[in-house]
C-alpha positions as CSV (number, residue, x, y, z in Angstrom):
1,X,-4.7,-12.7,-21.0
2,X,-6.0,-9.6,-19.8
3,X,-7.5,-10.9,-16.9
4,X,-4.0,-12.3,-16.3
5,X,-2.4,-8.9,-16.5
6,X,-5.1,-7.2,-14.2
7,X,-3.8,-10.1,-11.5
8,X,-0.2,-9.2,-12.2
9,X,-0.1,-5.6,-12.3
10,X,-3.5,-3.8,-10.7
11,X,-2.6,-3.8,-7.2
12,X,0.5,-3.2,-7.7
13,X,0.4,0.1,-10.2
14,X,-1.9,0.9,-7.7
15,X,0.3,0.9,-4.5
16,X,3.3,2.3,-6.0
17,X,1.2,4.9,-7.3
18,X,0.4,5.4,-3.4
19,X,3.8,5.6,-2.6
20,X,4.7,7.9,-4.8
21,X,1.9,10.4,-4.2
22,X,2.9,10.2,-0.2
23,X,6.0,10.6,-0.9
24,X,5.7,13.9,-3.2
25,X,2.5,15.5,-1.5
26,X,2.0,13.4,1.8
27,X,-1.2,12.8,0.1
28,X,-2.9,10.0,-1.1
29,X,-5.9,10.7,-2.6
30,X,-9.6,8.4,-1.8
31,X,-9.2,7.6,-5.4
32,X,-6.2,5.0,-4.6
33,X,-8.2,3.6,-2.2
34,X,-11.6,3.3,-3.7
35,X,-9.8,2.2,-7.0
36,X,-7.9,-0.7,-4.9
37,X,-11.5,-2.1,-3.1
38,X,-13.3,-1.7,-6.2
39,X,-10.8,-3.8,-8.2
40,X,-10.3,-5.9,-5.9
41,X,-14.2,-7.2,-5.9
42,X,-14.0,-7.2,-9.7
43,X,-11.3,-9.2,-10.1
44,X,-12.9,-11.4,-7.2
45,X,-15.8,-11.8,-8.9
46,X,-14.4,-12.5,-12.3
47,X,-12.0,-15.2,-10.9
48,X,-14.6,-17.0,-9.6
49,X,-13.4,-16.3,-5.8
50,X,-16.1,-17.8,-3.5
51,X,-18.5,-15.6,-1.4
52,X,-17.1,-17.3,1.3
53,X,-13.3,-15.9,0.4
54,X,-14.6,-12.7,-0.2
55,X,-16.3,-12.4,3.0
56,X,-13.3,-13.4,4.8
57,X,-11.2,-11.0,2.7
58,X,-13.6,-8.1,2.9
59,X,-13.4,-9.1,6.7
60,X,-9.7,-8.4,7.0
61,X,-10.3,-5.1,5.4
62,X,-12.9,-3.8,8.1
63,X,-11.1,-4.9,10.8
64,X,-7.4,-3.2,9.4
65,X,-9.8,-0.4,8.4
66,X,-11.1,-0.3,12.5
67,X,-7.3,-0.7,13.6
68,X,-6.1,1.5,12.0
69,X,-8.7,4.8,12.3
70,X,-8.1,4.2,15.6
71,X,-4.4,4.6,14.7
72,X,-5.5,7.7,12.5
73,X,-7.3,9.2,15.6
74,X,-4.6,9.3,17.9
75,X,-2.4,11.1,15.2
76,X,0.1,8.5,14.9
77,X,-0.7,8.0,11.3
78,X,-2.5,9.5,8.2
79,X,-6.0,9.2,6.9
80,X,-4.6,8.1,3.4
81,X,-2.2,5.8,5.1
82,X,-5.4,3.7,7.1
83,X,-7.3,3.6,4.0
84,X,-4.8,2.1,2.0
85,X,-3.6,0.2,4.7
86,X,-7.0,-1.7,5.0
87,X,-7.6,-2.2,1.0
88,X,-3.8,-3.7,1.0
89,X,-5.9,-6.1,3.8
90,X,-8.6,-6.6,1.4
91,X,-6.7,-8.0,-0.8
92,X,-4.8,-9.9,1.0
93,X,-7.1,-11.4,3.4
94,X,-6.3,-13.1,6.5
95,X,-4.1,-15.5,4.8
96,X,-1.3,-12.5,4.5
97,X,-2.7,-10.3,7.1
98,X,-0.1,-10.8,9.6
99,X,3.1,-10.8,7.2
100,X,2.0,-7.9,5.9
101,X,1.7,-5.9,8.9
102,X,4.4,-7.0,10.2
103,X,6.6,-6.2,7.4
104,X,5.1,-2.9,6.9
105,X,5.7,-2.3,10.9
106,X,9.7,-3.3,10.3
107,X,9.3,-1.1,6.9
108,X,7.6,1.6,8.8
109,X,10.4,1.8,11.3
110,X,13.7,1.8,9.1
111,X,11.6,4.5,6.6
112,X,11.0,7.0,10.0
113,X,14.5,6.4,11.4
114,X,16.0,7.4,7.7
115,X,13.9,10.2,7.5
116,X,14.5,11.6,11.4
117,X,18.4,11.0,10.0
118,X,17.8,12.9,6.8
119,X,16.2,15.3,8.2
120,X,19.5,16.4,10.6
121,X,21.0,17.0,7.7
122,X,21.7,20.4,6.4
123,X,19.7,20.2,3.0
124,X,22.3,21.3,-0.2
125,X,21.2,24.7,-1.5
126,X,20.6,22.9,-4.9
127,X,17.8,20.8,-3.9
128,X,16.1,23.4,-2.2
129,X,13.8,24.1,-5.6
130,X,12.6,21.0,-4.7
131,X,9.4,21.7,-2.9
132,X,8.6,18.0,-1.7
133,X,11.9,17.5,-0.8
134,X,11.6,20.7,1.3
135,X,8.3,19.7,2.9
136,X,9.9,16.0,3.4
137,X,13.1,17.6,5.4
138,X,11.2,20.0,7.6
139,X,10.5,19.1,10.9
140,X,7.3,19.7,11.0
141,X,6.2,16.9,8.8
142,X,4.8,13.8,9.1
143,X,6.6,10.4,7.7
144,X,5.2,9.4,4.5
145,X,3.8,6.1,6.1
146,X,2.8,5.2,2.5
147,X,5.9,4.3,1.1
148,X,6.4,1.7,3.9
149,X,2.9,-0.5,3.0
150,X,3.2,0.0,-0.5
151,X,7.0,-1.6,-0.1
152,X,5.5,-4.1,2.1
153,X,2.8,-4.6,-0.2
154,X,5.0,-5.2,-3.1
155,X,7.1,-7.7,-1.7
156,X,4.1,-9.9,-0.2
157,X,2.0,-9.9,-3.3
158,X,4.3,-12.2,-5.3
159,X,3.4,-15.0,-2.6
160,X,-0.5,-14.4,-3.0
161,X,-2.5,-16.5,-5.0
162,X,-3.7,-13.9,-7.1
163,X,0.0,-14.3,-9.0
164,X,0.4,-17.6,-8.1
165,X,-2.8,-18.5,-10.5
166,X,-0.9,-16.9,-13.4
167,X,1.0,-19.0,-15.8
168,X,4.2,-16.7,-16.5
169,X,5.1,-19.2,-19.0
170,X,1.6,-19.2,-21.0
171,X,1.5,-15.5,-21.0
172,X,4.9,-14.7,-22.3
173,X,4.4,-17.1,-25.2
174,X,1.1,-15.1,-26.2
């Protein structure tokens, strides 16, 4: 059951948790990261995924890892956003690879447009106590990149094996 519940809910917590951070701070702490890779191999390893798969997978996660430091080092997006970007890859290996970037590309575009709208906006003198709405409206800011694989993320999972090899019915009558 718990093992169950790790599949079902681990990456996920994890990249909303990501979201949210970016979202708040633009941040999103090595932690998210490290704690995504690392549970990923446990769970791997515990499932009984083959070395084989997990070579494949850990393959997908160097390479969107490469991609996307190269991304990183042009400035188009953040260190947080590359990292979590490749352990999202990790976990989905090359089976997802390609609907996931491609939905966090999409996801990626409507999230900037809304924000370069938002941000023509005169902000409402109430909200300006909000400091990360502040730093969100100004200018000068980045786009919380985040926010667009973590909602990518979120709606690919479901498809994965990792939730296909739960048995919803078995766990809700324990």
């Amino acid at each position: 059951m718990l093992l169950d519940l790790a599949r079902l809910f681990l990456f996920p917590a994890l990249m909303a948790f990501a979201a949210a951070s970016d979202l708040l701070t633009m941040t999103i702490s090595n932690r998210v990261s490290l704690l995504l890779t690392a549970g990923f191999f446990a769970l791997a390893l515990v499932t009984g995924m083959g070395w084989e798969a997990i070579g494949w997978h850990t393959l997908a996660g160097l390479s969107v890892l490469m991609i996307a430091f190269a991304c990183f080092a042009f400035g188009w997006i953040g260190g947080g956003d590359a990292k979590v970007a490749a352990a999202a890859a990790l976990w989905f290996g090359f089976g997802y690879l390609l609907d996931y970037l491609l939905l966090a590309s999409v996801l990626g575009g409507v999230l900037t447009l809304g924000i370069l709208q938002f941000r023509n906006w005169t902000l409402p003198a109430w909200l300006m106590g909000q400091d990360w709405l502040v730093r969100l409206h100004g200018r000068q800011t980045g786009i919380p990149y985040g926010i667009a694989l973590a909602a990518a993320a979120l709606l690919i999972y479901p498809d994965t094996e990792w939730t296909k090899a739960v048995d919803l019915f078995q766990l809700a009558m324990r």
